[in-house]
C-alpha atoms as one frame of an Amber mdcrd trajectory, in Angstrom:
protein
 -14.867-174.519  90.746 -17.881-176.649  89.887 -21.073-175.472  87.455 -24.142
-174.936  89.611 -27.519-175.427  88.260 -30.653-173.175  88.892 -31.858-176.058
  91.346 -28.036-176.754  92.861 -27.754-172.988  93.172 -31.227-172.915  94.918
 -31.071-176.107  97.138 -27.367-174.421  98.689 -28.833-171.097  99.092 -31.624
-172.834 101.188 -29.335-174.527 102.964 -27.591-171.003 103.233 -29.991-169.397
 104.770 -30.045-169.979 108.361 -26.080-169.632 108.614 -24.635-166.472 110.102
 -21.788-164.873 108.461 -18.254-166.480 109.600 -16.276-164.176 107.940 -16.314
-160.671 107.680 -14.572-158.119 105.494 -13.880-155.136 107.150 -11.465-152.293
 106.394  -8.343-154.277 105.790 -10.103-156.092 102.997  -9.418-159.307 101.618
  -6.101-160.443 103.027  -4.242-163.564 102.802  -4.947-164.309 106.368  -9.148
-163.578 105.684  -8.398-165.899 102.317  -6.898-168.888 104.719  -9.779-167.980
 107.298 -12.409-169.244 104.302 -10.602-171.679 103.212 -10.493-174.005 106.529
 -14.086-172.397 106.991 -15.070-174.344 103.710 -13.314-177.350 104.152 -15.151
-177.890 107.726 -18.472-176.610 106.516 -18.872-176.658 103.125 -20.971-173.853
 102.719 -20.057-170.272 103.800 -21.492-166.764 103.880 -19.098-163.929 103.777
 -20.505-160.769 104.785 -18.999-157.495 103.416 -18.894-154.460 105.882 -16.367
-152.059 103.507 -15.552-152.309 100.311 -19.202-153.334  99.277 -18.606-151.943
  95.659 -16.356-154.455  94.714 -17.960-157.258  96.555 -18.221-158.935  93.315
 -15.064-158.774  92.261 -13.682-159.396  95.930 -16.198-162.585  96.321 -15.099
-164.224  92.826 -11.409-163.579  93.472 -11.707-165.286  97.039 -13.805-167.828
  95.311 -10.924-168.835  93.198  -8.112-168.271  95.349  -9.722-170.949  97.968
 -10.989-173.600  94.930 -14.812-172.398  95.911 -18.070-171.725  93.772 -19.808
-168.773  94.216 -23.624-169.300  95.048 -24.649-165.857  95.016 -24.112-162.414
  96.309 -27.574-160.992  98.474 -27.228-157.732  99.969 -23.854-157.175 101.099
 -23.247-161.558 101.627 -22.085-163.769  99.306 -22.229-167.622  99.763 -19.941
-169.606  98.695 -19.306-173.596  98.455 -16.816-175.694  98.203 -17.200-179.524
  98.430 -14.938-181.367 101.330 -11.828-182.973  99.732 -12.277-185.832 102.906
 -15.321-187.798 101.990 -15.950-188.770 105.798 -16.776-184.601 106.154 -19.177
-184.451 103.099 -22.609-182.735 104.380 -23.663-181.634 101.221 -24.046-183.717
  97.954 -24.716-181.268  95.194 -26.082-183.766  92.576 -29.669-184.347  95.265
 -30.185-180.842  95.531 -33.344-180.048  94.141
């Protein structure tokens, strides 16, 4: 898990925002299955928005677990979605470089 700046954290959530939700967390909650799901998720994309249908009250707690489980950084929690971000271990796949985010 990286340290986002104000301006990293900013520049991702732009790039966040025309992204529909890939993954969903519905009544079964955050399974082992939905944690492999965002894992492959973030090492295609990069960049991921989870939206949370049940269990909204612990989103936080949910989203941050997930985040560490799968090696990603939380960008922020809106609503009931939380983006998250993980940079591609293949450099050929890198979209996003964090440090010329502004």
């Amino acid at each position: 898990m990286i340290e986002l700046s104000s301006k990293q954290r900013h520049g991702l959530e732009k790039l966040a925002h025309p992204l529909q939700p890939l993954v969903i967390v519905g009544q079964a909650g955050v399974t082992e299955a939905l944690e492999k799901q965002v894992g492959l998720f973030l090492n295609d994309r990069e960049l991921v928005k989870v939206k949370f249908n049940a269990f909204r009250d612990e989103k936080k707690e949910l989203t941050l677990k997930l985040a560490e489980d799968t090696g990603a950084t939380l960008v922020r929690i809106i609503g009931n979605i939380a983006i998250l971000f993980k940079e591609s271990d293949d450099p050929e796949k890198r979209r996003i470089f964090i440090d010329r985010l502004k």
